[in-house]
C-alpha positions in Angstrom: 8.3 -21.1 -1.4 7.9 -24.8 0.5 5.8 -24.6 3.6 6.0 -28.1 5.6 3.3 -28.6 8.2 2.6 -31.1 10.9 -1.5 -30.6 9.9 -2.7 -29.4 6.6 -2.5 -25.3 5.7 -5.2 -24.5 4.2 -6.7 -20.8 2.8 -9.4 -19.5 5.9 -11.3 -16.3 5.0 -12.0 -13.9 8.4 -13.5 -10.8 9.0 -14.0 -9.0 11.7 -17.7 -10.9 12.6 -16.0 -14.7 11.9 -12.9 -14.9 13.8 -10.0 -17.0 12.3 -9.7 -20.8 13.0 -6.6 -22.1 15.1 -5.0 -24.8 12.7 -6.9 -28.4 14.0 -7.3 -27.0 17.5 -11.2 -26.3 17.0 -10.5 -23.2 18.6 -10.6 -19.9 17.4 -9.0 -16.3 17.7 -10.5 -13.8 18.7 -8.1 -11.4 18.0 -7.3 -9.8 21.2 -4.9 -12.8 22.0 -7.1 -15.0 23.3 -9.1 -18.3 21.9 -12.8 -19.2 23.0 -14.0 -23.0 22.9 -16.8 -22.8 20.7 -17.2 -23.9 17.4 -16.7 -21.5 14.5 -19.6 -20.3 12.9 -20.1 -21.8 9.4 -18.9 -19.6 6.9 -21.2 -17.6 4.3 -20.1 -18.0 0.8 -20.1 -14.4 -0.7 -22.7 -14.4 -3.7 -20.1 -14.0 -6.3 -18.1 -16.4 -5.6 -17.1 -19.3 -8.2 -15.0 -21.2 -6.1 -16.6 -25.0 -4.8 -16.0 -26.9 -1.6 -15.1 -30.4 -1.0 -14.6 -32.0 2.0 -11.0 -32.7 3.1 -10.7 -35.6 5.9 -7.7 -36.7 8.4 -8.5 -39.2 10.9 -9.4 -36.5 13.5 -9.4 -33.3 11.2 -12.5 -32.7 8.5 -12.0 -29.3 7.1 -13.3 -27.7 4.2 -10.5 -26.9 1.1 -11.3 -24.0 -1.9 -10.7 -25.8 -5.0 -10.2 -22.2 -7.4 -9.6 -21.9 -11.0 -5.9 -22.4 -11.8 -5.9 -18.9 -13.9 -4.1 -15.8 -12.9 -2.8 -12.6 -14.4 0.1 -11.2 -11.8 2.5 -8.3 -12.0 6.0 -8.7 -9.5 7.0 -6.2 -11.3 7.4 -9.0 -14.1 3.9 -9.3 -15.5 2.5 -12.9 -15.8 -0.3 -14.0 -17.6 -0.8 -17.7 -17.1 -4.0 -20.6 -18.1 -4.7 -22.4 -21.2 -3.9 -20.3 -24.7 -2.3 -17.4 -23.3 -0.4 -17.6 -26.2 -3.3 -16.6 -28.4 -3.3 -13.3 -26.6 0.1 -12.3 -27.3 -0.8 -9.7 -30.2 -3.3 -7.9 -27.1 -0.5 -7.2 -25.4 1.8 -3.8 -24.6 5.2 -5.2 -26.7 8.5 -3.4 -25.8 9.8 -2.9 -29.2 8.6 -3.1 -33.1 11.2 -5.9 -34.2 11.7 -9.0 -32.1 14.6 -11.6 -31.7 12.5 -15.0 -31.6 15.0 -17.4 -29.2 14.2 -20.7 -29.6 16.0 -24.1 -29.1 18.4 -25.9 -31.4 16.0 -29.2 -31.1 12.5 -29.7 -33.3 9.6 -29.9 -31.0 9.2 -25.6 -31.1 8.8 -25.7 -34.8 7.0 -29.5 -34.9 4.4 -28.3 -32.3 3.3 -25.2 -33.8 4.4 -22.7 -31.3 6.6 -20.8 -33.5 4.1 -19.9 -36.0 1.4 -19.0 -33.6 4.3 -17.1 -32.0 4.9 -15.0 -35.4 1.0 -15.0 -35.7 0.8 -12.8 -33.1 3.5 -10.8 -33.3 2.8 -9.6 -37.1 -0.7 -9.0 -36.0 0.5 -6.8 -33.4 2.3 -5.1 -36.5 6.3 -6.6 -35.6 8.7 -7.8 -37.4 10.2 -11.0 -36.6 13.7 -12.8 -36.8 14.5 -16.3 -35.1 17.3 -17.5 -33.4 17.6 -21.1 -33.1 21.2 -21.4 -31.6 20.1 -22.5 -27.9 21.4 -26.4 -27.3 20.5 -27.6 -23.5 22.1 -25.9 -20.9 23.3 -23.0 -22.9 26.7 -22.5 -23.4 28.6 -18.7 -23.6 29.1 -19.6 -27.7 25.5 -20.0 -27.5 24.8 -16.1 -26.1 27.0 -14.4 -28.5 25.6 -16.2 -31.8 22.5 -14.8 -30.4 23.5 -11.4 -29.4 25.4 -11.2 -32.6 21.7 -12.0 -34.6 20.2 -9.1 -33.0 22.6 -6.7 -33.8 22.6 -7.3 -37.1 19.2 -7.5 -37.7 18.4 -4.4 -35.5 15.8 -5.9 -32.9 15.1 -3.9 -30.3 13.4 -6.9 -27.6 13.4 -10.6 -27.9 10.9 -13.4 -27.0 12.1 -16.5 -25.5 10.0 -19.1 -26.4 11.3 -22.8 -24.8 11.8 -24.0 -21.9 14.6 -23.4 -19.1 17.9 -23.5 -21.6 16.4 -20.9 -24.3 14.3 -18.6 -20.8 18.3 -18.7 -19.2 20.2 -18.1 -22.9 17.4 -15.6 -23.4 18.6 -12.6 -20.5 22.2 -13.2 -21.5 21.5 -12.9 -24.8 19.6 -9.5 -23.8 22.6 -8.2 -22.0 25.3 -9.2 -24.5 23.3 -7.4 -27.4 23.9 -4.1 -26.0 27.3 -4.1 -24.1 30.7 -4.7 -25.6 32.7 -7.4 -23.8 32.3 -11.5 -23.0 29.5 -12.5 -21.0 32.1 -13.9 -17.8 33.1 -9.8 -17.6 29.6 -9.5 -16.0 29.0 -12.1 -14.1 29.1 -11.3 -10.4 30.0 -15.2 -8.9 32.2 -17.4 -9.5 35.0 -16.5 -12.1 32.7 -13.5 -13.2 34.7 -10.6 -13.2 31.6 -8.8 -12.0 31.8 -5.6 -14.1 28.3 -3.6 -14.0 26.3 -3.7 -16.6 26.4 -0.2 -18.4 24.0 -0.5 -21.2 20.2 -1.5 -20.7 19.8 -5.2 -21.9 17.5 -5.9 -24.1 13.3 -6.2 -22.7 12.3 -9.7 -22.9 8.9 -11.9 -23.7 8.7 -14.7 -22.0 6.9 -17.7 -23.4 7.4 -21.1 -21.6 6.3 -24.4 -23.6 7.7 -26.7 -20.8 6.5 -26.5 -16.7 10.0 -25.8 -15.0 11.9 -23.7 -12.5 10.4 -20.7 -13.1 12.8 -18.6 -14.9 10.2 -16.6 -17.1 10.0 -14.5 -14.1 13.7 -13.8 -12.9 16.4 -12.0 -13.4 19.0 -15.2 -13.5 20.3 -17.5 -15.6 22.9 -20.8 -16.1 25.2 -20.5 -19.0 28.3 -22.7 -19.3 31.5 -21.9 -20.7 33.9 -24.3 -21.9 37.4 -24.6 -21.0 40.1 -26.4 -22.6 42.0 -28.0 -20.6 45.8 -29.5 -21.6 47.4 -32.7 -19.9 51.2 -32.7 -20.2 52.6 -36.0 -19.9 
């Protein structure tokens, strides 16, 4: 979400004894619906805290920003671990199935930069067994989803990991529905030319693991996938 303002939003902790600031008005809120004049009291820091403060000033505005530690661990219901060497943690976690599809790109840079054997790594230590699929060209195309699809059928996986960027995170979920239900992908697409058929069989669960910074699709339930048309000119 994009939130514009005309003064900078920044993250204020009240309680009941420190009422909350109005936004560069000096003011604050007493929260009955009215504002008193005097300045806010300085805030305590609470003893456990490990965030710092810096000062942050506008030409008329000094206010003081939380710089926090970039880490989280989030579940929406999609669970997200996120920081530096996550990946190292993979084995920890609860898997969804004993024999993984590995979806990777058709490029170099997954196998060149070592994430698919720390990938594997982790996976065997966890005690599953591991294919690869590395079928996924940029912006995945419909072929792309039933090479895939086709893979884990015949080697019996029962989840996949995406491990890429965008392309293989998008390929990835179609890949997850196409492996379970009979059909061509466009029969369950719900815009477009999508014939918007429900999906009868449970897809496939999905592990996310992102190697590029992108649009987020490690935590959605959408995807692009083109399919190609051939198109005929009669002279």
């Amino acid at each position: 979400m994009e939130v514009q303002a005309a003064v900078p939003v920044l993250p204020i902790f009240a309680t009941d004894e420190s009422p909350r600031e109005i936004r560069g008005t000096g003011r604050r809120d007493t929260g009955n619906g009215t504002s008193a004049g005097r300045e806010r009291p300085a805030a305590r820091r609470p003893a456990s805290s490990h965030k710092k403060e810096t000062d942050y000033d506008t030409t008329s505005l000094k206010l003081k920003v939380m710089v926090t530690n970039c880490n989280y661990d989030m579940f929406i219901p999609t669970h997200v671990l996120f920081g530096a060497g996550m990946l190292n943690r993979l084995g920890e976690q609860a898997l969804p199935g004993r024999k993984a599809l590995i979806v990777i790109s058709n490029g170099k840079s997954t196998r060149a930069n070592g994430y698919l054997s720390r990938a594997e790594e982790q996976l065997h230590r966890a005690g599953v067994e591991t294919s690869v699929f590395d079928g996924v060209s940029p912006n995945p195309t419909v072929a792309n989803v039933n090479a895939g699809a086709r893979t884990a059928r015949e080697r019996g996986c029962d989840f996949l990991v995406a491990l890429g960027g965008g392309s293989v995170m998008d390929c990835t979920k179609a890949i997850a529905v196409m492996a379970t239900n009979d059909g061509d992908l466009w029969d369950y697409v719900p815009i477009g030319s999508g014939k918007g058929q429900p999906i009868r069989v449970k897809p496939l669960p999905i592990v996310a693991i992102t190697t590029t910074a992108g649009t987020g699709s490690e935590t959605d339930n959408s995807g692009v996938s083109l399919r190609r048309i051939l198109l005929k000119r009669h002279s």
